[in-house]
C-alpha positions as CSV (number, residue, x, y, z in Angstrom):
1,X,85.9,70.6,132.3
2,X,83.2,73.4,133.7
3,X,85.3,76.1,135.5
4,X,82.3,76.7,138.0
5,X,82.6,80.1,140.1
6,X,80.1,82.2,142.1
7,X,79.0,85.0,140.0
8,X,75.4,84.7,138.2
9,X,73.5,87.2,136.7
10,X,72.6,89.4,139.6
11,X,73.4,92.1,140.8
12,X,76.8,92.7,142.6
13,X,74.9,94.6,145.7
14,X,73.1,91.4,146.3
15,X,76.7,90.2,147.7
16,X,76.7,92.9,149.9
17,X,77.8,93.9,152.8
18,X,81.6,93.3,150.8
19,X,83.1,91.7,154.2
20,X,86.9,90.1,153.9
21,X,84.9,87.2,153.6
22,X,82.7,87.8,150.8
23,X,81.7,85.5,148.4
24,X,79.8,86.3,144.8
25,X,76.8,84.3,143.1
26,X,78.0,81.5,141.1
27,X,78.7,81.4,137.4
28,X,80.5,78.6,135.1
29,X,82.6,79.8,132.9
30,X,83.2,77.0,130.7
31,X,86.4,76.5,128.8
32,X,86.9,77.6,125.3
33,X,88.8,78.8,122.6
34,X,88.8,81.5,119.7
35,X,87.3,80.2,116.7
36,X,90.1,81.6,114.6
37,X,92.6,80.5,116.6
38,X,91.6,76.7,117.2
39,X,91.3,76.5,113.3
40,X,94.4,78.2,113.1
41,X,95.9,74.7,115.0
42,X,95.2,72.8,111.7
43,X,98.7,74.5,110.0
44,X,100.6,72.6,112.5
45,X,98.8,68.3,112.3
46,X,102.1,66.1,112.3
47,X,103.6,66.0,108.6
48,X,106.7,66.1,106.8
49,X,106.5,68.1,103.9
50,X,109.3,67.5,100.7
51,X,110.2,70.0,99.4
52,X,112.3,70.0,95.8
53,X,114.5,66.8,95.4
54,X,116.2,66.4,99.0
55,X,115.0,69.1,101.3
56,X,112.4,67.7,103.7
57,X,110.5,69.7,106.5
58,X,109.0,68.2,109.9
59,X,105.9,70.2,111.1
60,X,103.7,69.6,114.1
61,X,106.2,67.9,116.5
62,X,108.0,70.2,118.0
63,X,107.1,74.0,118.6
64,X,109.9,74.9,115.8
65,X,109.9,72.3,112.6
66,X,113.3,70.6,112.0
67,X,115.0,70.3,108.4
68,X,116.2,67.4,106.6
69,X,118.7,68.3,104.1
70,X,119.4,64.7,102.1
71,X,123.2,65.7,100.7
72,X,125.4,63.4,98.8
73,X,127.2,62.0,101.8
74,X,124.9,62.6,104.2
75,X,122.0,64.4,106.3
76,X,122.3,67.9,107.3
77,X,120.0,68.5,110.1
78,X,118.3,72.3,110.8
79,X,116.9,73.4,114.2
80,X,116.1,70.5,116.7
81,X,113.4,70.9,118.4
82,X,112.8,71.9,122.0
83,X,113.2,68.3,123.5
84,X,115.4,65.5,122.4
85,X,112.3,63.5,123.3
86,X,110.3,64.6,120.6
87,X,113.1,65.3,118.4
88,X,113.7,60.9,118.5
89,X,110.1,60.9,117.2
90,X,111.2,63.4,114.1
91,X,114.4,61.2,113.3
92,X,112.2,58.3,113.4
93,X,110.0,60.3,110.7
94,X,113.3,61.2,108.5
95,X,114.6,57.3,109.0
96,X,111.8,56.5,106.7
97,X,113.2,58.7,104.1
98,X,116.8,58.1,104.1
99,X,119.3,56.0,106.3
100,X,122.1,58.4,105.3
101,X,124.3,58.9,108.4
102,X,124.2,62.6,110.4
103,X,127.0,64.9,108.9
104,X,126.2,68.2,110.3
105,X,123.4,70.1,113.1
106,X,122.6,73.5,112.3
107,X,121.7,75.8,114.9
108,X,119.4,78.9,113.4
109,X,119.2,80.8,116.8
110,X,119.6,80.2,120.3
111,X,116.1,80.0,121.3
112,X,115.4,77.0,122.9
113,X,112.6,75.4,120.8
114,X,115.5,75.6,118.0
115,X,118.5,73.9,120.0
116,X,117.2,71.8,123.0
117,X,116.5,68.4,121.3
118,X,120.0,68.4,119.8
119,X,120.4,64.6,121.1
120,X,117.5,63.7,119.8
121,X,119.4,63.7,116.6
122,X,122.9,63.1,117.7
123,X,125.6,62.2,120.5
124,X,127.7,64.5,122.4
125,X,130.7,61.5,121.3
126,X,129.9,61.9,117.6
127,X,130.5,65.3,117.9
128,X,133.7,65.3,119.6
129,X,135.0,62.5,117.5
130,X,134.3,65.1,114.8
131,X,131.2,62.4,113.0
132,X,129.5,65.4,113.7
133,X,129.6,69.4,112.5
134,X,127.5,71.8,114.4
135,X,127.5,75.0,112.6
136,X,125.7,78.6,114.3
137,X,126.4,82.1,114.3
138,X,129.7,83.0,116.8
139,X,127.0,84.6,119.1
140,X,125.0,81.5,119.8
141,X,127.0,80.4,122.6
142,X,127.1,83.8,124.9
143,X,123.6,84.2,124.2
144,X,122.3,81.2,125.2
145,X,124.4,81.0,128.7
146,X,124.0,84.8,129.1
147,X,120.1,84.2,128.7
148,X,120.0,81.6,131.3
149,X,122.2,82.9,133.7
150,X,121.9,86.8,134.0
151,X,117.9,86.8,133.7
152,X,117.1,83.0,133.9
153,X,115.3,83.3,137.0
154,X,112.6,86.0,135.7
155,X,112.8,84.9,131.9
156,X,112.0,81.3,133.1
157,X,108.8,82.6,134.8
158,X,107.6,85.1,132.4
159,X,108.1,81.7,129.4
160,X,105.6,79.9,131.1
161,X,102.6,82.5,131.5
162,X,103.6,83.0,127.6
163,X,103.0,79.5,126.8
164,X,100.8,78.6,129.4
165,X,102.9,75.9,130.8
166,X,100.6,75.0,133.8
167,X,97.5,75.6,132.3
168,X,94.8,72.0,132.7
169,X,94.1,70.2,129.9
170,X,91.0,72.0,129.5
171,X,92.4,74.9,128.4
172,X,94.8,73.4,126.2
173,X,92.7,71.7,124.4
174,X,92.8,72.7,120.7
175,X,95.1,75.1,121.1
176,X,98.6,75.8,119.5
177,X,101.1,78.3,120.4
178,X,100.5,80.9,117.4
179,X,104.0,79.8,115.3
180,X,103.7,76.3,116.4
181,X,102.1,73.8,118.0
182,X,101.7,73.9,121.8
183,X,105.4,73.2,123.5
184,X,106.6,69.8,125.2
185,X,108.0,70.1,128.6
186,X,110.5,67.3,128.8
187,X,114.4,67.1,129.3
188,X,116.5,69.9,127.7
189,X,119.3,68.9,126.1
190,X,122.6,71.0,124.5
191,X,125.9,70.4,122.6
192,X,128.1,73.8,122.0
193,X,128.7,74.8,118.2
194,X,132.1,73.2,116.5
195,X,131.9,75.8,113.3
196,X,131.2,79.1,113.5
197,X,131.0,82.2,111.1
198,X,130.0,86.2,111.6
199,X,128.5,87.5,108.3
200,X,128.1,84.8,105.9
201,X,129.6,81.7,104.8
202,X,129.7,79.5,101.6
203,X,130.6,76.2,102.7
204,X,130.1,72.5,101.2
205,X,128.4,70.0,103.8
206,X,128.7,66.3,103.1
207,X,129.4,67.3,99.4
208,X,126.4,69.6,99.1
209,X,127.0,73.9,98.8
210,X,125.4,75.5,101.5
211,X,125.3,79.2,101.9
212,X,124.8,80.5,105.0
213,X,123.7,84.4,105.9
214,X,123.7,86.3,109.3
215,X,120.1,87.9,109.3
216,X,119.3,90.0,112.9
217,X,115.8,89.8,113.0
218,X,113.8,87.7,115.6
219,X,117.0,86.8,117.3
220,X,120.2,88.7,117.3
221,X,122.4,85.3,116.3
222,X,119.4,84.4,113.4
223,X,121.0,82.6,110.0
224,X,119.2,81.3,106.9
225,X,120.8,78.8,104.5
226,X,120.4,78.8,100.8
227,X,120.8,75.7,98.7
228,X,122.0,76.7,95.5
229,X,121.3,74.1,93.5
230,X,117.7,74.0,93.5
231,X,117.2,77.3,95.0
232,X,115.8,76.8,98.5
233,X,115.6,79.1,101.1
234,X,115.7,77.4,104.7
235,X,114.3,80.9,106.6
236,X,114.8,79.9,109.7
237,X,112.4,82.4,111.8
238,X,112.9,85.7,110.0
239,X,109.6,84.6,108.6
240,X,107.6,83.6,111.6
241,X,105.5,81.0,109.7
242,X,101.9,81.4,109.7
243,X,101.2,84.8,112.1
244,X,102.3,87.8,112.3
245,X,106.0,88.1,113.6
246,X,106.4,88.7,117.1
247,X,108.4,92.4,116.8
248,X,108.4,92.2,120.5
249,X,107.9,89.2,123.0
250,X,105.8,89.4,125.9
251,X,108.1,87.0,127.9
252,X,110.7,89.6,127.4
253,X,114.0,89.8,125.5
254,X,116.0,93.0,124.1
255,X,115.0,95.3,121.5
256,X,113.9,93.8,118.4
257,X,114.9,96.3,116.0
258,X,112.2,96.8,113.2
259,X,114.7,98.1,110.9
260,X,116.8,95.8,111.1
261,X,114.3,92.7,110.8
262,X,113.1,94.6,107.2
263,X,116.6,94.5,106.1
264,X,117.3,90.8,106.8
265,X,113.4,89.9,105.1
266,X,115.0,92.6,101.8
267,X,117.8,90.4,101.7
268,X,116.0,86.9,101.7
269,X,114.1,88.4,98.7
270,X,117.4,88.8,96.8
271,X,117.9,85.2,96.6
272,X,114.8,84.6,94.6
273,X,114.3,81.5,96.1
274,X,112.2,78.9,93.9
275,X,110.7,77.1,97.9
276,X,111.1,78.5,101.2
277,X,111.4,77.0,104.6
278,X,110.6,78.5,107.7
279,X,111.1,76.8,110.6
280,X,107.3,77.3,111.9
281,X,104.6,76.8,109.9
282,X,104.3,74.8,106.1
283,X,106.7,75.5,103.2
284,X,106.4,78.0,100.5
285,X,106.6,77.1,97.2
286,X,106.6,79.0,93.8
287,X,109.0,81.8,93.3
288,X,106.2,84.2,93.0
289,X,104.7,83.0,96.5
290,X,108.2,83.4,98.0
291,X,108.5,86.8,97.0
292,X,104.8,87.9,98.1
293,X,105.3,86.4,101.7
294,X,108.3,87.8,102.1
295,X,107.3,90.9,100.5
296,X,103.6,91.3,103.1
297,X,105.5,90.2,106.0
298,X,108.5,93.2,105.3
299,X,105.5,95.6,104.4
300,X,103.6,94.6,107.5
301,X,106.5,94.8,110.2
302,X,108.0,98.4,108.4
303,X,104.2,100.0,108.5
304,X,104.2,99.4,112.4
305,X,107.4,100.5,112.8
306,X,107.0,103.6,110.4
307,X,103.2,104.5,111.6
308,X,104.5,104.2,114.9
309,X,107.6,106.7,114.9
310,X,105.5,108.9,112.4
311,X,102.7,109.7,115.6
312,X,105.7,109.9,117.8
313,X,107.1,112.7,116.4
314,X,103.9,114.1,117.1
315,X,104.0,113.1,120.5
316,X,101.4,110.0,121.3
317,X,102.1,108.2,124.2
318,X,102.4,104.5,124.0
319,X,98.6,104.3,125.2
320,X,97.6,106.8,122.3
321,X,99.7,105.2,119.6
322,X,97.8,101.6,120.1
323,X,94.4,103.4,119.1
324,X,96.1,105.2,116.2
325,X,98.9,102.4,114.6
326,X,96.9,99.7,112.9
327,X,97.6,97.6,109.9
328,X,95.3,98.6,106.8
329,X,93.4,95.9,105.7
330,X,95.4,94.4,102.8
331,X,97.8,93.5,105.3
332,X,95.8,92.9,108.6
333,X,93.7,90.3,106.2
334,X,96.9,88.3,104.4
335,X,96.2,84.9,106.4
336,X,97.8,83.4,107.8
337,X,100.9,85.3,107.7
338,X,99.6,88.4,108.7
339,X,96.9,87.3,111.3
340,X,97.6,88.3,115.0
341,X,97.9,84.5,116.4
342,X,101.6,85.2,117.9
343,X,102.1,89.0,117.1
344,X,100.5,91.5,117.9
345,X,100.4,95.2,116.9
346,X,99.6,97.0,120.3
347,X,102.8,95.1,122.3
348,X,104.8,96.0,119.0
349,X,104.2,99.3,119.1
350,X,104.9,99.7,122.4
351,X,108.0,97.9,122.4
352,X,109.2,100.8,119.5
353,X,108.5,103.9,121.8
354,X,110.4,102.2,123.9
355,X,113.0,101.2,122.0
356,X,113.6,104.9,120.6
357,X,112.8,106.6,123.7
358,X,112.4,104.8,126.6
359,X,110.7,104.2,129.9
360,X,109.6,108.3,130.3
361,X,106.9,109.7,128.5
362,X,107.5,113.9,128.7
363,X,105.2,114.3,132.1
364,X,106.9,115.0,134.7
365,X,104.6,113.3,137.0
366,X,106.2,110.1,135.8
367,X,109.3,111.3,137.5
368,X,108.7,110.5,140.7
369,X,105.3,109.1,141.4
370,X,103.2,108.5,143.8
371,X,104.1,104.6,145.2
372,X,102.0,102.1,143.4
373,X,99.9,100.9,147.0
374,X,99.6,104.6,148.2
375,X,98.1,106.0,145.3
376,X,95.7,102.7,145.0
377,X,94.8,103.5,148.9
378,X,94.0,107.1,148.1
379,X,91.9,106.5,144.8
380,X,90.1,103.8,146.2
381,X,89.6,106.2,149.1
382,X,88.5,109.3,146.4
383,X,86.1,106.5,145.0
384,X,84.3,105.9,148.0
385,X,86.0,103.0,149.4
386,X,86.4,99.3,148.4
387,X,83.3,98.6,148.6
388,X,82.0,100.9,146.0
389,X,85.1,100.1,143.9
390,X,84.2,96.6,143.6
391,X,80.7,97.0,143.3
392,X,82.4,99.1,140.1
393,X,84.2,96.2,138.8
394,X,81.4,93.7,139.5
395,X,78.7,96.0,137.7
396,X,81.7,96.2,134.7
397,X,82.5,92.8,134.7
398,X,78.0,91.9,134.3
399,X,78.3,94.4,131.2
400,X,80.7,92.6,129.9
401,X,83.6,95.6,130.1
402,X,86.2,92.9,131.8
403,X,89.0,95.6,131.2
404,X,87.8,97.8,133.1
405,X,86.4,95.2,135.9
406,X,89.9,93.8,136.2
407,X,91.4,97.1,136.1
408,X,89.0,98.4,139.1
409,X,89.7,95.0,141.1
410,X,93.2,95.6,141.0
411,X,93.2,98.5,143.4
412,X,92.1,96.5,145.8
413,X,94.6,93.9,145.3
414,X,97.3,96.2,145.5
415,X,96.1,97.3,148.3
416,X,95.6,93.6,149.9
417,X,96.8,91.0,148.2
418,X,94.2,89.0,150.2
419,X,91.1,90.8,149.1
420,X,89.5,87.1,147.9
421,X,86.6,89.3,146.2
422,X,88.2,91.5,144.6
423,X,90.6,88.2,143.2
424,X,87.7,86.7,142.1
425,X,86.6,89.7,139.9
426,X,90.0,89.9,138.5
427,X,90.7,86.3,137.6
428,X,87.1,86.1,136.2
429,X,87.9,89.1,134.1
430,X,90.7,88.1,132.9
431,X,88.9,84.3,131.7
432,X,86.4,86.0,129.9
433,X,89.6,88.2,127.9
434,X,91.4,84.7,127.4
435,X,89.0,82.8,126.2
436,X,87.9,85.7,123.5
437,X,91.6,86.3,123.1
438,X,92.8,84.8,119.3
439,X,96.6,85.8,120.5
440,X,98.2,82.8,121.9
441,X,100.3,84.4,124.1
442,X,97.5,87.2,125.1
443,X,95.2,84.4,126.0
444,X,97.9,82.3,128.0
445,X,98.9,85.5,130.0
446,X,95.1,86.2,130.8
447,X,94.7,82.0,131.7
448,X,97.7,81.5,133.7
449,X,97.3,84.9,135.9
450,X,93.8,83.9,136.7
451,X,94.8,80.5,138.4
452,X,97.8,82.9,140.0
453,X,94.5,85.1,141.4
454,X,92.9,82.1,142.2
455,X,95.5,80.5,144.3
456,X,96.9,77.8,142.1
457,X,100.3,79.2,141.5
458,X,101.0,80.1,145.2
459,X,104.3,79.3,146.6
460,X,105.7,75.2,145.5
461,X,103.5,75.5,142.6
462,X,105.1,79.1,141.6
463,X,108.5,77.4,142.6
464,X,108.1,74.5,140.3
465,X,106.9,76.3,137.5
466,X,110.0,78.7,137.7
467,X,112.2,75.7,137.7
468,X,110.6,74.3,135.2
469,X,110.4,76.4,133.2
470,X,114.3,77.7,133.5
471,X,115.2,74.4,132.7
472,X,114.7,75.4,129.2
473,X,116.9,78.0,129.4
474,X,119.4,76.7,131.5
475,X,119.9,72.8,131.2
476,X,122.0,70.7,132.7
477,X,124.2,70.4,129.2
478,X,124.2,74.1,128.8
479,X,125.8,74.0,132.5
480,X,128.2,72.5,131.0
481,X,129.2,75.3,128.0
482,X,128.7,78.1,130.9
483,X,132.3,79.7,131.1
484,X,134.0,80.8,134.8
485,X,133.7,84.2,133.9
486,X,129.5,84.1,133.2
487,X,129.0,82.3,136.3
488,X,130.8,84.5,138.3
489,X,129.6,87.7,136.2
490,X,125.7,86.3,137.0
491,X,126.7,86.7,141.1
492,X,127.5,90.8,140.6
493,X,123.8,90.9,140.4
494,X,122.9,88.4,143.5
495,X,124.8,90.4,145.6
496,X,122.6,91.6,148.8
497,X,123.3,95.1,149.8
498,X,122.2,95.1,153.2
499,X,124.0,91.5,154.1
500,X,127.0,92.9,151.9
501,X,126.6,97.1,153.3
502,X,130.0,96.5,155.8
503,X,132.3,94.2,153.9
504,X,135.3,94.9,152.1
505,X,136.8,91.4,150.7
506,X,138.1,90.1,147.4
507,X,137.9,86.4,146.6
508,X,140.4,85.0,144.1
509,X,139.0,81.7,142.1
510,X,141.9,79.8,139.8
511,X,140.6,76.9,137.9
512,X,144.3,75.2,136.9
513,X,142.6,72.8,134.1
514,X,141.7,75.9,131.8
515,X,144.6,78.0,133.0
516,X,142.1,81.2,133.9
517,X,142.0,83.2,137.0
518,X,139.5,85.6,138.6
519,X,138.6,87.5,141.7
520,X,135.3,88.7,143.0
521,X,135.5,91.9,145.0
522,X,133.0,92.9,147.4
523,X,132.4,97.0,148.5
524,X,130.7,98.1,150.2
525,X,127.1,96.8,148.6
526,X,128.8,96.7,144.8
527,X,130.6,93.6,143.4
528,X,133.5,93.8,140.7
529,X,134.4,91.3,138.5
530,X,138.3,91.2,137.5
531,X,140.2,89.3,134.9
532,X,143.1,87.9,137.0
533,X,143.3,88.0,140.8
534,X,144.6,91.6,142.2
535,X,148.1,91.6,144.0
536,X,148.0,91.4,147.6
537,X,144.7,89.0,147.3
538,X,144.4,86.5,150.6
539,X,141.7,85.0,149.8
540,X,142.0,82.3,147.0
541,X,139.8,79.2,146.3
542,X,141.5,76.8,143.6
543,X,139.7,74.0,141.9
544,X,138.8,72.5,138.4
545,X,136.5,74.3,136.2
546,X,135.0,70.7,135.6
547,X,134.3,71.0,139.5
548,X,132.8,74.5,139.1
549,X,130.1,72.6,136.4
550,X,129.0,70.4,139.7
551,X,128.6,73.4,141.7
552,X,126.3,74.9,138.9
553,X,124.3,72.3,138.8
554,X,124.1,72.0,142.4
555,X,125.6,68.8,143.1
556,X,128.2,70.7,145.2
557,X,129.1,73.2,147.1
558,X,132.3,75.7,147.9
559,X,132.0,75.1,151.2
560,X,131.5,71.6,150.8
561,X,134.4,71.4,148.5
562,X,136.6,73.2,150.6
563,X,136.1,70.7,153.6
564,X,136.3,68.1,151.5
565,X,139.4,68.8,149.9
566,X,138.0,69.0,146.4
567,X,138.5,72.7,147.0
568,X,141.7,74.5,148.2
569,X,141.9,77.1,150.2
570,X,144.2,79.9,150.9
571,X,143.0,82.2,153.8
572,X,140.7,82.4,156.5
573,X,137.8,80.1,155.5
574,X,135.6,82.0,157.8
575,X,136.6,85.0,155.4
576,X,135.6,82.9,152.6
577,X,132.4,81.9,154.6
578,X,131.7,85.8,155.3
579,X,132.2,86.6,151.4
580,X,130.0,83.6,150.4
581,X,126.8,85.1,152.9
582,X,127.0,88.1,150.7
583,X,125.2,86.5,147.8
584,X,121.6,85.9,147.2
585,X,121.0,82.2,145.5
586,X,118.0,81.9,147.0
587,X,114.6,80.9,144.6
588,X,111.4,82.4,146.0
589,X,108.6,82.4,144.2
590,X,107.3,84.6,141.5
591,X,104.1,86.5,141.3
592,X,103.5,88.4,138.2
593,X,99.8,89.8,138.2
594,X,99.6,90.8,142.1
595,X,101.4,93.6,142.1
């Protein structure tokens, strides 16, 4: 595929007069990839690696490997996949192994490369006959609805420039996604946990000991097991496989604590472990190996963190402290675990000033600045106008400085969203980045917001994506775990001010089958959540919570329910109506460079 453009080696000016409808020479930018990085696909070719007597690890089909654990009276399964489809293929893979029958899932995190293709592997009936253990830390559960449901939406969108989810085969080609191989879109699938534990526990699965350890790191819910017997560590993603760990995510999740990722990695060296198993990336064996991975990869992530607060205290900015925080070479150099294919130092480092200090920087200009498309109106006006600004950028983007040629287009874009030239400038810089980029997710982020800038993510295509994409996050099985109180905690932030800015109502919800009740209370522009319905309530809507799970997914409605009876009512239904208009459930789509 030849991405062909306008743009050849001439001159900008010789596009002039820069008219709306301006066009620039053409140019092919063919499709490519960083040599590191496209060898760097080679870690993840389709292969189940066996590790000691009974442990058995399946690399290359999903994003996230899953674990075999052969135990006397059974198979303990670890992590399964992001999609049940591919997670069939993997079960096909450990059927050649053993015919052993399924005793127990383990969930390592909620992430969904690590839980989605739990049918893959098993039934939701073998489960509730009790066939079937699933064991994960007592967190799982809240943080996988909370994700989806309080920043689905957003999270969703942000996942697929990450991964590059609508990129053409072109640009996929080759490629992996840093810690994995690239991810299959296909059906999501979920079962809740059956056993959970906070700290640790030192169980036996299908006669086998199993150790299992809470260890906050890349996720807050993250546990390793350790096999006692023949000493294996099953990592999970405290060790991010072959790259360095991702101490911050650009799709966007809480603080990853630094400190407390280096503590978790000190206690995995404590076991001593003889083989270790992430669940990205190829096994570790040899005790020594063990304890130099685990070793680089603690010393890696507590030099960012400890450079970084160090120039802090001396007070760098964020934009300073990338120039100055770099990994010395012993480290920067350990490949692959130490190469930037997922991580990277610059959005780590960033993420840490952040995390100790926040948004604010100590000047006061940042208090209360200038709005972002009047103070692009009045520099491109200081500049000499638009055209002279992108004659800038295209002048920068010949030289080859596509930083600062995107950065000059952007002006203009902010200014008019429109501007097709300076678009074109932008999403041409931002190729030329990708393609050079040897971090996935950088290269992804500079791929997909160039098709945004070129038109190819513009409304049904944004609106797809986002769904999509959310699916992952929020699945029709994981509709199913979501309890009354999420759901209705997830519309306090839907509610729309201006619709809402004269209303003064409280809605009552009682769902008889799980004997809970709760009221939503609009004021004025701010919703309440309360635990019980508040006395002299009128308004009161009583169904099933297994109802509520079709009105999730969107099979049904309140409304609907109400007028068909599925739904009773106690009040004025025009009320009810009036409270309902309050909310915004609406999807529009998402743009996330033109801004």
């Amino acid at each position: 595929m030849r991405i062909t453009t306008r743009f050849s080696g001439l001159l900008l000016a010789a596009a002039l007069p820069l008219g709306a409808d301006a066009a620039l020479p053409e140019e092919s930018i063919e499709p490519s990839i960083n040599a590191e990085l496209a060898e760097h696909t080679r870690h993840f070719d389709e292969k189940v690696y066996k590790i000691a007597d009974n442990v058995y690890s399946a690399v290359g089909w999903n994003l996230a490997n899953s674990v075999m654990i052969v135990a006397p009276e059974g198979l303990v399964i670890v992590d399964t996949g992001e999609s049940a489809e591919q997670s069939r293929k993997v079960l096909a893979e450990f059927r050649k192994i053993s015919e052993k029958p399924i005793k127990a899932i383990v969930y390592t995190h909620f992430h969904p490369d690590h839980i989605n293709g739990v049918k893959g592997f098993v039934s939701e009936e073998q489960v509730k006959a009790g066939e079937v253990q699933i064991y994960a830390q007592e967190t799982l559960l809240e943080n996988v609805v909370t994700q989806g449901a309080l920043v689905g939406p957003i999270l969703g969108m942000r996942s697929g420039y990450s991964f590059g989810a609508a990129l053409p085969d072109a640009d996929r080609k080759d490629m992996n996604a840093g810690l994995g191989p690239l991810a299959h879109e296909a059906k999501s699938t979920f079962i809740a946990p059956t056993i959970t534990f906070k700290d640790k526990l030192d169980t036996t699965i299908a006669g086998l000991p199993v150790q299992f350890l809470h260890v906050p790191s890349e996720a807050p819910d993250e546990i390793v097991l350790f096999l006692p017997q023949n000493k294996v560590l099953i990592s999970a993603e405290v060790t991010q496989g072959p790259t360095l760990p991702n101490i911050h995510t650009l799709r966007g999740t809480k603080f990853r604590d630094p400190v407390v990722w280096v503590n978790s990695l000190d206690k995995l060296r404590a076991y001593q472990a003889d083989y270790m198993v992430p669940l990205h990336g190829q096994p570790v064996s040899g005790k020594d190996k063990v304890e130099e991975v685990l070793r680089m990869t603690r010393d890696a992530i507590a030099y960012v963190h400890d450079q970084t607060v160090r120039w802090m205290n001396k007070g760098l900015t964020p934009d300073e402290l990338v120039e100055k925080v770099q990994l010395p070479p012993y480290l920067a150099g350990y490949t692959p675990y130490l190469r930037e294919y997922y991580g990277t130092v610059k959005h780590s480092v960033r993420q840490i000033y952040q995390g100790y200090l926040g948004w604010f920087q100590g000047d006061p200009v940042d208090l209360d600045p200038v709005p972002p498309v009047e103070k692009a109106k009045r520099l491109v006006e200081l500049m000499g106008g638009r055209e002279k600004v992108l004659l800038a950028a295209g002048d920068a983007y010949l030289k080859g400085d596509y930083q600062w040629a995107a950065e000059l287009a952007g002006y203009a874009i902010r200014i008019d969203h429109d501007d097709q030239l300076a678009r074109e400038i932008k999403a041409r810089s931002f190729r030329r980045l990708g393609y050079a980029s040897m971090n996935i997710n950088w290269r992804n982020w500079y791929l997909m917001s160039a098709m945004e800038l070129e038109g190819k993510l513009d409304g049904d295509a944004s609106l797809q994506l986002s769904q999509t994409m959310r699916n992952a996050f929020l699945s029709p099985d994981m509709l199913k775990n979501l309890p009354a109180r999420i759901f209705l905690q997830n519309w306090v932030t839907r509610l729309d001010p201006e619709k809402s800015a004269d209303v003064n109502l409280t809605l009552g919800f009682v769902f008889p089958d799980i004997k809970e009740e709760w009221a939503l209370e609009v004021r004025r522009g701010v919703a309440e959540l309360h635990k019980g319905i508040p006395e002299g309530t009128t308004l009161k809507l009583t169904f099933d919570k297994t109802y509520l799970d079709t009105v999730i997914s969107g099979e049904n409605g309140l409304l609907k329910g109400a007028l068909l009876g599925d739904v009773k009512v106690d009040g004025n239904l025009l009320d009810i109506k009036t409270f309902l208009g309050c909310f915004d459930f609406e999807e529009t789509p998402i743009a996330l460079t033109l801004r």
